[in-house]
C-alpha positions in Angstrom: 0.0 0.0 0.0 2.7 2.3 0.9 4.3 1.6 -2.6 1.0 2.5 -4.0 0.7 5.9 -2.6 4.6 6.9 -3.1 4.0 5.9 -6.9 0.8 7.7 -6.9 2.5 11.1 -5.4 5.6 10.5 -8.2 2.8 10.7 -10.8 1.4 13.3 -9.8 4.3 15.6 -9.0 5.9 14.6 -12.4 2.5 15.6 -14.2 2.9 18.8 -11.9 6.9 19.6 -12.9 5.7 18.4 -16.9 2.3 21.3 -16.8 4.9 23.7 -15.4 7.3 23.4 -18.4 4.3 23.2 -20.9 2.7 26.4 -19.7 5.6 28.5 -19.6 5.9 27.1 -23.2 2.4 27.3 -24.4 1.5 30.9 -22.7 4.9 33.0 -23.4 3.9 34.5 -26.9 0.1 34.9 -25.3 1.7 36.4 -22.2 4.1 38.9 -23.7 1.2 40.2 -26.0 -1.2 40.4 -23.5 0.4 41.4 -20.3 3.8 42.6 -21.8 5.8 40.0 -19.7 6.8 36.5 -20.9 6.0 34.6 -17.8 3.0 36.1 -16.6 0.6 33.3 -16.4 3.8 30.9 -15.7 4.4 33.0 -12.7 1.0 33.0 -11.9 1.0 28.4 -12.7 3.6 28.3 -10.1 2.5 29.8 -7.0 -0.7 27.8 -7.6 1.2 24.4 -8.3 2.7 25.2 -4.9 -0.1 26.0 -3.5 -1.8 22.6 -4.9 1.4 20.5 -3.3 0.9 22.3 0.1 -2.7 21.2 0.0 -1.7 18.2 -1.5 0.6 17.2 1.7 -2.0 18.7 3.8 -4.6 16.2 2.9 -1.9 13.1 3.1 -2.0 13.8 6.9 -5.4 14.5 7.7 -7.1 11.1 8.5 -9.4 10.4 5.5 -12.1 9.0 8.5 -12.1 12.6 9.4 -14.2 13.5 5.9 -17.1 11.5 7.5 -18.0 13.8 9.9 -17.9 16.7 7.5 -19.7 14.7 4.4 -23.4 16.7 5.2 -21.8 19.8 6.3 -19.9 19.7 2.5 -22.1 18.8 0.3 -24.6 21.6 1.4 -22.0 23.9 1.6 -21.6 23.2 -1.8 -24.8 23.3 -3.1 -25.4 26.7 -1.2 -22.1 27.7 -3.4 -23.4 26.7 -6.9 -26.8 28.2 -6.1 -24.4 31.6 -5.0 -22.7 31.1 -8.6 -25.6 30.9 -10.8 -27.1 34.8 -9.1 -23.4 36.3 -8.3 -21.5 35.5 -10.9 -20.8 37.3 -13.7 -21.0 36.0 -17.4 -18.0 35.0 -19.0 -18.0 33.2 -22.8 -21.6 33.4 -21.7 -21.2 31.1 -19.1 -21.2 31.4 -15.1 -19.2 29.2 -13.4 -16.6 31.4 -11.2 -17.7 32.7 -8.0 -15.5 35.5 -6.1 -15.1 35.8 -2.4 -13.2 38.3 -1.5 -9.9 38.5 -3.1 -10.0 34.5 -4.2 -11.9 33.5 -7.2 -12.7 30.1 -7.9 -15.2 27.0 -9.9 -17.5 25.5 -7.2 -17.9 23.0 -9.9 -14.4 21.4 -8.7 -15.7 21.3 -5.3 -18.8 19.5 -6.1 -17.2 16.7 -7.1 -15.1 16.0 -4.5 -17.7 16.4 -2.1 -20.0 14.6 -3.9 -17.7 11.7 -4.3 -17.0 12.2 0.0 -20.6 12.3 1.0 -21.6 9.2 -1.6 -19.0 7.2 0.2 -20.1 8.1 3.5 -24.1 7.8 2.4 -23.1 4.2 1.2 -21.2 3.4 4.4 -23.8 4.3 7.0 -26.8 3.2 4.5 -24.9 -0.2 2.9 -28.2 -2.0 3.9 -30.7 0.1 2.3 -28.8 1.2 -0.4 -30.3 -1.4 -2.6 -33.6 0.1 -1.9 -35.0 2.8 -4.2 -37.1 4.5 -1.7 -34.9 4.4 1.5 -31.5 4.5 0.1 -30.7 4.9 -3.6 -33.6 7.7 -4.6 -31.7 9.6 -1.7 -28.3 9.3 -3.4 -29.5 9.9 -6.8 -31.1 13.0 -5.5 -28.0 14.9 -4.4 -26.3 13.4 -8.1 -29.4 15.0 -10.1 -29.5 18.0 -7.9 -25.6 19.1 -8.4 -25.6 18.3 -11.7 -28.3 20.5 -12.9 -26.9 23.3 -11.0 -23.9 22.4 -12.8 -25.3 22.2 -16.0 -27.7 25.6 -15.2 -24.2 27.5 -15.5 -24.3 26.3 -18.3 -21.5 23.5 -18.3 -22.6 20.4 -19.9 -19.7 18.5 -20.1 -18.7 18.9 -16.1 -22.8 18.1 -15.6 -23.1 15.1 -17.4 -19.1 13.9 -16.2 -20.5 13.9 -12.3 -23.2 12.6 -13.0 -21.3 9.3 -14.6 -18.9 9.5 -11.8 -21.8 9.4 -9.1 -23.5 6.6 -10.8 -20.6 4.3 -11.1 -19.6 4.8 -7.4 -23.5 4.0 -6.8 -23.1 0.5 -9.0 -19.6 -0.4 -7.0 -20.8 0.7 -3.9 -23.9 -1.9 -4.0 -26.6 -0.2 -5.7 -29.6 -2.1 -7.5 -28.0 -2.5 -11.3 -32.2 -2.3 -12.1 -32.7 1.1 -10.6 -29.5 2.6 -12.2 -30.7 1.7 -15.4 -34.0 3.1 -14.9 -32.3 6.2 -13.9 -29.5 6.8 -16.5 -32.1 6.4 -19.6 -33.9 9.3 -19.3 -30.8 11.1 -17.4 -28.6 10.3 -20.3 -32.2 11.9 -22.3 -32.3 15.0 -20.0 -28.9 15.7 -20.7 -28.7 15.2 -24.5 -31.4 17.3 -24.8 -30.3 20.0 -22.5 -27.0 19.9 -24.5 -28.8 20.6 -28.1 -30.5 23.4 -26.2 -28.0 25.5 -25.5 -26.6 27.1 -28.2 -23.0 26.8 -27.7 -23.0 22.6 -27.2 -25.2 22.2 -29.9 -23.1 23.6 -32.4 -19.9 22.0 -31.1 -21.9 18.4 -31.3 -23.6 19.0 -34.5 -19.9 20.4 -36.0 -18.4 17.0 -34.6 -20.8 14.8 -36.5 -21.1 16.6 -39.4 -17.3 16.3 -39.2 -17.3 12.4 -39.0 -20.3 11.7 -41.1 -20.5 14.9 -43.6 -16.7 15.2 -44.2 -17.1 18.9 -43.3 -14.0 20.9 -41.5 -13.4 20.3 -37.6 -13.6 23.6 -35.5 -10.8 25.9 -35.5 -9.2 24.5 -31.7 -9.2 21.0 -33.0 -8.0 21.2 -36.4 -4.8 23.8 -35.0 -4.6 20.9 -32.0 -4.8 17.8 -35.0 -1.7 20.2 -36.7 0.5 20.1 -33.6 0.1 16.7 -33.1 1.4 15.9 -36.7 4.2 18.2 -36.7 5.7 16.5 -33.3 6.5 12.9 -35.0 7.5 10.7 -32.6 10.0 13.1 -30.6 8.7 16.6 -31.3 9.9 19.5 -32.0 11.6 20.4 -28.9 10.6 22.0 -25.9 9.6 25.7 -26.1 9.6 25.4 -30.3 6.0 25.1 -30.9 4.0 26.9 -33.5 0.9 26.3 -32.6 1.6 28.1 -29.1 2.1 31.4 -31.3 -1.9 32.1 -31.3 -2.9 29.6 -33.6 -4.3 27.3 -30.9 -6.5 29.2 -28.7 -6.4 27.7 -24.8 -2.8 26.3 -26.0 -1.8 26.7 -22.1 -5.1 25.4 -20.8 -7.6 22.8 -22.2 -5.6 22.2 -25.3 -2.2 22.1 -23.5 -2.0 18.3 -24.7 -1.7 19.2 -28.4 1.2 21.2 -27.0 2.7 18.4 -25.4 2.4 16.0 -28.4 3.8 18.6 -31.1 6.8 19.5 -28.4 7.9 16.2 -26.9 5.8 14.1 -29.8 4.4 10.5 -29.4 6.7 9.3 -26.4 5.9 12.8 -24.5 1.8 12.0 -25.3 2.8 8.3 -24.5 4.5 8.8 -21.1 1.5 11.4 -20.1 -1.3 8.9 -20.8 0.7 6.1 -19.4 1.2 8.6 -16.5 -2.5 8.4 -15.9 -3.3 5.0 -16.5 -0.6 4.3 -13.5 -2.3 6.3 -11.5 -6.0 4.5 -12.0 -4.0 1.1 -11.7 -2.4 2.3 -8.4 -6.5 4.2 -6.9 -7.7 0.8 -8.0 -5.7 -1.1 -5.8 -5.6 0.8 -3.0 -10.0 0.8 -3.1 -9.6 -2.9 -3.0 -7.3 -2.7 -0.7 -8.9 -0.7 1.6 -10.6 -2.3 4.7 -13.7 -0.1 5.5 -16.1 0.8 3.2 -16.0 4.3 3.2 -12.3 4.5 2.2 -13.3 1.5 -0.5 -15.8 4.0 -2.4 -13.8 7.1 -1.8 -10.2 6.2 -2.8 -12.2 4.7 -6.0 -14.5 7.8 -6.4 -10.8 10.3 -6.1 -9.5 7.3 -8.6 -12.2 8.2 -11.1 -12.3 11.4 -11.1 -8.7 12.5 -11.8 -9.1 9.7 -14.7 -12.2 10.2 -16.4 -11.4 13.8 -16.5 -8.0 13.4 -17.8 -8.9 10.7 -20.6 -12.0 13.2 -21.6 -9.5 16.0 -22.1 -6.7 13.9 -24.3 -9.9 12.9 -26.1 -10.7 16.2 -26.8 -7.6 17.4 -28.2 -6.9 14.6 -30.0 -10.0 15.3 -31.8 -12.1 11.8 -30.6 -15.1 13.7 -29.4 -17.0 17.2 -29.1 -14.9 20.0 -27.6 -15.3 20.4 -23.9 -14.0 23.1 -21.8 -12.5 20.3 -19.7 -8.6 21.3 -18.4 -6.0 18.1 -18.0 -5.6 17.2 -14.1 -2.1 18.7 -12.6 -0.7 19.7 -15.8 -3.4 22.9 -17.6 -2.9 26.4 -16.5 -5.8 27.3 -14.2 -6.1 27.3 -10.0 -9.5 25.6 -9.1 -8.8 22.5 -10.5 -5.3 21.7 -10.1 -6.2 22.7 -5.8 -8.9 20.6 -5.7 -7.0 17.8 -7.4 -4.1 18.1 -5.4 -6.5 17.7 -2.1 -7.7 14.5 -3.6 -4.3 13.5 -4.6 -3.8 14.0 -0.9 -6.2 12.0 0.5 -6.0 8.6 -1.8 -2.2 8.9 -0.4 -3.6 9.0 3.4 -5.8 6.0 2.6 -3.0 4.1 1.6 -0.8 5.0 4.2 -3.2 4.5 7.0 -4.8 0.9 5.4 -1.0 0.1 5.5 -0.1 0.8 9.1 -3.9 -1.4 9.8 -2.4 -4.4 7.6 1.0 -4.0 9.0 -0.3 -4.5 12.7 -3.1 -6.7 11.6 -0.1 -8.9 10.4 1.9 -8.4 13.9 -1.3 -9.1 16.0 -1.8 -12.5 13.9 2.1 -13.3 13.9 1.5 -12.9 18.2 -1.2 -15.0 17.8 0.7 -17.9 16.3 3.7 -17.5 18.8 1.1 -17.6 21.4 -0.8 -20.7 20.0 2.8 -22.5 19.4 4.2 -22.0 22.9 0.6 -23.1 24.0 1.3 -26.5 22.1 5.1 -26.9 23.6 3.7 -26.6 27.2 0.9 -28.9 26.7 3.3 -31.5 25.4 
């Protein structure tokens, strides 16, 4: 277990050190333009990359049984916040997902998923027996996954609406729900959502350009085609570090969203290669430690944390590498931005403290049972 987490907390800190290098890349031409300095928005990545690794360590030494007693405090907390959002903040790209207090400004949308994924592990915990029951225990869970979502998605932000929402549900099917109900559920969710999404004016034409893309031959959209270009011009070992053209204003959100198309046209395939592989060691590593875990609460939260920093990341690469419908998604640890790479870090955190503290439990499980067979053998010797 220990192994587990040490690997987990390379991976992340080399994603971390990898993001830092890419944005000072991807942002200097925007930077120098915009703010007349070079490494404005890389000096602004770094002091919240440290920030994220102070949070990070933070949250490695704060008992993760400690998150049950704040799990209800949390998740109304955050809904109070995303309510806050949607009549406080104000409209940006025609969306209105920051909220500003005091001199901090930040998404409660990255919140809401952590909590959610804290207070679904500890509803499934303290409810394990009902949970299979759609009027005492799963309509109850659901009910908080619909509720944040569609505050989520009344920002509007589709792609982080509908992305909870799967995350909730699958932590629902592991932690025991009935597979019956979550079917009857996702159907008309997965209809809700759709529809919501051809709604609003801004996913709809990013879905219908993706199909008519795939089916019509027609062009991709301006992001993905620049992204598609940066990803042929890197080869297999790309361009070099801090030679990209598409970081010259051709890709817009090169330093944030699209900061992978950066990353495969600078270090090419076997930079791409070691980022995904990256992420699929962390998953491996969350996976393990949830089935290593021996409560349920840590179970269903290391593999909730688990989930979440993967799905996210996989939607992102997906994004960029053209596979589906542009989302304003950012890659975990390594995109310029403060919100997510925080709240990240804080989960980071905590899959490390379950491991550590499952670890020390098997360790003296394992001395206790060792005692136990001394015991038992002298027993035997003095009976002879």
């Amino acid at each position: 277990m220990k192994k587990l987490a040490i690997i987990i907390f390379v991976s992340s800190f080399a994603l971390m050190m990898l993001g830092l290098v890419m944005v000072m890349s991807a942002s200097s031409t925007y930077s120098a333009l915009k703010f007349d300095n070079t490494f404005y928005l890389f000096d602004e990545h770094i002091k919240k990359v440290a920030i994220g690794l102070i949070f990070l360590f933070a949250a490695a030494i704060v008992p993760y049984n400690y998150y049950k007693r704040i799990a209800k405090p949390a998740i109304f907390l955050t809904t109070f916040l995303l309510l806050l959002t949607l009549i406080l903040s104000v409209s940006l790209k025609g969306a209105s997902r920051w909220l500003s207090v005091g001199f901090v400004s930040f998404q409660p949308s990255d919140l809401a998923r952590l909590a959610l994924i804290i207070y679904l592990a500890y509803f499934i915990e303290k409810k394990e027996d009902l949970i299979k029951s759609f009027k005492y225990g799963y309509s109850i869970a659901i009910s908080w996954i619909a509720g944040m979502s569609l505050l989520i998605l009344a920002q509007p932000n589709v792609s982080s609406a509908a992305l909870i929402s799967l995350i909730g549900m699958i932590v629902l099917y592991v932690g025991g729900a009935n597979g019956k109900h979550i079917a009857e559920t996702v159907v008309p969710g997965v209809l809700f959502v759709g529809g919501m999404a051809m709604v609003l004016s801004h996913s709809r034409d990013r879905i219908l350009g993706y199909v008519n893309a795939i089916f019509n031959g027609t062009p991709l959209n301006d992001q993905v085609k620049q992204a598609l270009r940066g990803f042929g011009s890197g080869g297999i070992f790309g361009v070099g570090i801090g030679h990209s053209q598409q970081s010259n204003l051709f890709l817009p959100e090169a330093y944030g969203d699209f900061i992978f198309a950066i990353i495969g046209e600078e270090a090419g395939f076997v930079g791409a290669f070691l980022v995904i592989a990256c992420f699929f060691t962390i998953f491996f590593c969350g996976i393990m430690i949830a089935k290593k875990t021996k409560d349920k609460f840590g179970q269903l939260l290391a593999f909730g944390i688990t989930l979440n920093i993967t799905i996210f990341a996989f939607a992102n690469m997906l994004v960029a590498t053209g596979m589906i419908p542009t989302t304003g998604l950012p890659l975990p640890f390594i995109s310029y931005g403060g919100t997510s790479l925080i709240f990240i870090s804080i989960s980071t955190g905590m899959l490390i403290n379950i491991a550590f503290t499952n670890a020390m439990k098997i360790n003296k499980e394992q001395v206790a049972n060792n005692a136990l067979s001394v015991n038992k053998e002298l027993v035997n010797e003095f009976s002879k």
